[in-house]
C-alpha positions as CSV (number, residue, x, y, z in Angstrom):
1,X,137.9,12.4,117.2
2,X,141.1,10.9,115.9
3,X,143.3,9.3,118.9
4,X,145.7,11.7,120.5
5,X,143.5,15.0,119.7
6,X,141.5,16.5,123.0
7,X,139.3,19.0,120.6
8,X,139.1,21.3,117.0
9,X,137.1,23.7,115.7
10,X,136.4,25.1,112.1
11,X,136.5,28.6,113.3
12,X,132.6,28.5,114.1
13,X,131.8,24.6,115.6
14,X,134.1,22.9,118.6
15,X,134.7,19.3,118.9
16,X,135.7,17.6,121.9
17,X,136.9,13.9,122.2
18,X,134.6,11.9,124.7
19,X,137.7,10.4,126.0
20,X,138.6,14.0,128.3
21,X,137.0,13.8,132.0
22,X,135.7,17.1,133.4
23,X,138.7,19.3,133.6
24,X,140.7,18.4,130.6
25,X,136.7,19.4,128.4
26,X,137.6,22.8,130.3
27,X,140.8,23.2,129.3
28,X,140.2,21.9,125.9
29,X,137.2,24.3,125.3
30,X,138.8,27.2,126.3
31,X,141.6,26.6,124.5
32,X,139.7,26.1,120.8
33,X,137.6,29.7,122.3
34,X,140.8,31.2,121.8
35,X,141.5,29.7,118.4
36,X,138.0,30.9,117.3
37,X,138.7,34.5,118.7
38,X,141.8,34.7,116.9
39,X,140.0,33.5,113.5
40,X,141.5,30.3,113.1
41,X,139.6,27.7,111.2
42,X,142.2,25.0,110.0
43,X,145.2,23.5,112.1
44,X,147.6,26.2,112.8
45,X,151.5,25.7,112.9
46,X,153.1,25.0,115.9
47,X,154.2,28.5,116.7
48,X,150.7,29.7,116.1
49,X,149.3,26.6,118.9
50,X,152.2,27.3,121.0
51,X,150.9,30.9,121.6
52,X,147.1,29.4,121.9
53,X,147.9,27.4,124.5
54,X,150.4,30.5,126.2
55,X,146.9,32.7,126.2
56,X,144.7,29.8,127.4
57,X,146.9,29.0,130.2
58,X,147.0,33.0,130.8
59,X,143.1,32.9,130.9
60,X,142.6,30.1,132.9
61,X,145.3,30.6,135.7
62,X,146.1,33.8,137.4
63,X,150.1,33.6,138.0
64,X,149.3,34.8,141.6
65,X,147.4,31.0,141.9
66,X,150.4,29.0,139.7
67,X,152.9,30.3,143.0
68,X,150.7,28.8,145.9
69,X,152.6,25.2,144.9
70,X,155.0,25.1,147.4
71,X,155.1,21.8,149.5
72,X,152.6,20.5,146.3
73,X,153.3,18.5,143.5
74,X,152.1,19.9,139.8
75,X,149.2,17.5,139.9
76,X,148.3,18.5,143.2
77,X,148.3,22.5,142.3
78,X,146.7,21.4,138.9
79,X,143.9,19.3,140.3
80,X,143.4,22.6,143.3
81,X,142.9,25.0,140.2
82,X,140.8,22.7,138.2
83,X,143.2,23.2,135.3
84,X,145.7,20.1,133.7
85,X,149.1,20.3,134.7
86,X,150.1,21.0,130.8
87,X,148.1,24.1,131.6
88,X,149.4,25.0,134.7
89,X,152.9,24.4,133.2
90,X,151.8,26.4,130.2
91,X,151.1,29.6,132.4
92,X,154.5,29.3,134.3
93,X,156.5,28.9,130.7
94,X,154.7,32.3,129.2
95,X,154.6,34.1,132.6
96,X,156.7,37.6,132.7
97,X,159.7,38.1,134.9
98,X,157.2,39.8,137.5
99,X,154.6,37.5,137.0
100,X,157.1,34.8,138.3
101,X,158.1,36.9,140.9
102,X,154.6,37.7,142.1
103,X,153.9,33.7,142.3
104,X,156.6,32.7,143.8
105,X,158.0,30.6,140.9
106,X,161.4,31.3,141.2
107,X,162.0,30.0,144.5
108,X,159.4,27.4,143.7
109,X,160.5,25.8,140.7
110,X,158.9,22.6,142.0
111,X,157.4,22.3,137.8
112,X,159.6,21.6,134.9
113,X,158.6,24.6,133.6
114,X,160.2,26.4,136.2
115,X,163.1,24.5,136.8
116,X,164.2,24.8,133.2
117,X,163.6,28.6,133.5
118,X,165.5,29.1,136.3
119,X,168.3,26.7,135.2
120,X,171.7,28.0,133.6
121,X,170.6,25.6,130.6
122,X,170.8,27.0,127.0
123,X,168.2,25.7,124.3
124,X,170.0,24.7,121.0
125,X,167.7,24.6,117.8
């Protein structure tokens, strides 16, 4: 597995680096499950992987969970919800205005994720 790749798949077969401990395999897995659902067999653009890793965070992490952070720091709530903090960021960044309501995250806001949301900030591109 070339440095700086967790895992790939060919749309039937998953790879996985042997560098990932215990919860970043989970993550990874689930994660190339989702590109294999969705038919992908070949690296996708970064839109498409964006989305991937929006519906694995969604599948791995409840937004009711993400919102028990307070007092915690994002490897803290990460490491409690065996998921990696990309992931736990992940699910706050594609969660719904209710679903952010329902965790807490917008009196939270203790992850970038929701900070940034929460922020008056505009995104140029």
């Amino acid at each position: 597995m070339p440095a700086g790749l967790s895992g790939q798949t060919d749309g039937v077969d998953i790879w996985i680096s042997s560098r990932l401990n215990p919860v970043q395999r989970k993550c990874t897995i689930a994660h190339e499950l989702v590109h294999i659902e969705w038919q992908h067999s070949r690296p996708q653009p970064e839109h498409v992987e964006m989305l991937v890793r929006y519906e694995t965070a969604r599948r791995l992490l409840p937004i009711s969970l993400a919102g028990q952070c307070r007092g915690a720091t994002v490897r803290e709530v990460a490491d409690n919800f065996e998921v990696t903090p990309r992931v736990l960021m992940d699910r706050v960044a594609s969660a719904t205005e209710e679903e952010m309501e329902l965790g807490g995250c917008e009196s939270c806001q203790l992850c970038p994720a929701a900070r940034f949301r929460f922020s008056k900030q505009t995104v140029s591109v």
